[in-house]
C-alpha positions as a printed NumPy array, in Angstrom:
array([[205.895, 159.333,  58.831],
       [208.612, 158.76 ,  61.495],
       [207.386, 156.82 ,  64.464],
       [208.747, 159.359,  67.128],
       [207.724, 161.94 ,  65.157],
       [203.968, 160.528,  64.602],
       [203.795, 159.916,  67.966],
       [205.132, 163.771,  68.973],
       [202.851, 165.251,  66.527],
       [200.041, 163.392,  67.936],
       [200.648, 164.431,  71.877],
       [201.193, 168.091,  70.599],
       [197.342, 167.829,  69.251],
       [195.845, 166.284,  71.817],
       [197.383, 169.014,  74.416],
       [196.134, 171.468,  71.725],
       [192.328, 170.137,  71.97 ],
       [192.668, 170.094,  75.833],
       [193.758, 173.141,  76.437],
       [190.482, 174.608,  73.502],
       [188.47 , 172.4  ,  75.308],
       [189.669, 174.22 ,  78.841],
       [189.172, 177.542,  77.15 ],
       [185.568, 177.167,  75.645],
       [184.156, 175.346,  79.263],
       [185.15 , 178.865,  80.747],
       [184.001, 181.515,  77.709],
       [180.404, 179.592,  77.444],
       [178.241, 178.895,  80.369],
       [176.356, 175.366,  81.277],
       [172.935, 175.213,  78.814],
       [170.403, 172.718,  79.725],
       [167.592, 172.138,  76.835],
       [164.758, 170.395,  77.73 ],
       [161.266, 170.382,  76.461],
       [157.767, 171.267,  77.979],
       [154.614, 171.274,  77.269],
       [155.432, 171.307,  73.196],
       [157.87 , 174.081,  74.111],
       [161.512, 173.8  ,  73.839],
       [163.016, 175.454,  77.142],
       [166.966, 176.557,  77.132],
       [168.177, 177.716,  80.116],
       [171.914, 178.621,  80.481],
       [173.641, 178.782,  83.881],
       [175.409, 181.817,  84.632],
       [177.241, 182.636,  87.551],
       [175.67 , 185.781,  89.42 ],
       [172.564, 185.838,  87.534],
       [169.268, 183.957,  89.204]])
């Protein structure tokens, strides 16, 4: 492939996977698994719930 191009191409992707990245961190909310006592614990932190 043409260098320019290639290297184009390539930015446009990486922009593309920040901005999906950006957009998934806000729809889903923080999850912390951690196990206790033989039982697996998820807890997922959501703003305006306690």
């Amino acid at each position: 492939m043409y260098n320019p191009l290639k290297f184009y191409a390539g930015e446009a992707v990486k922009t593309i996977n920040d901005r999906a990245k950006e957009v998934l961190s806000f729809l889903y909310p923080a999850v912390t698994i951690s196990e206790d006592a033989g039982e697996l614990v998820v807890e997922a932190d959501m703003p305006g719930f306690d």
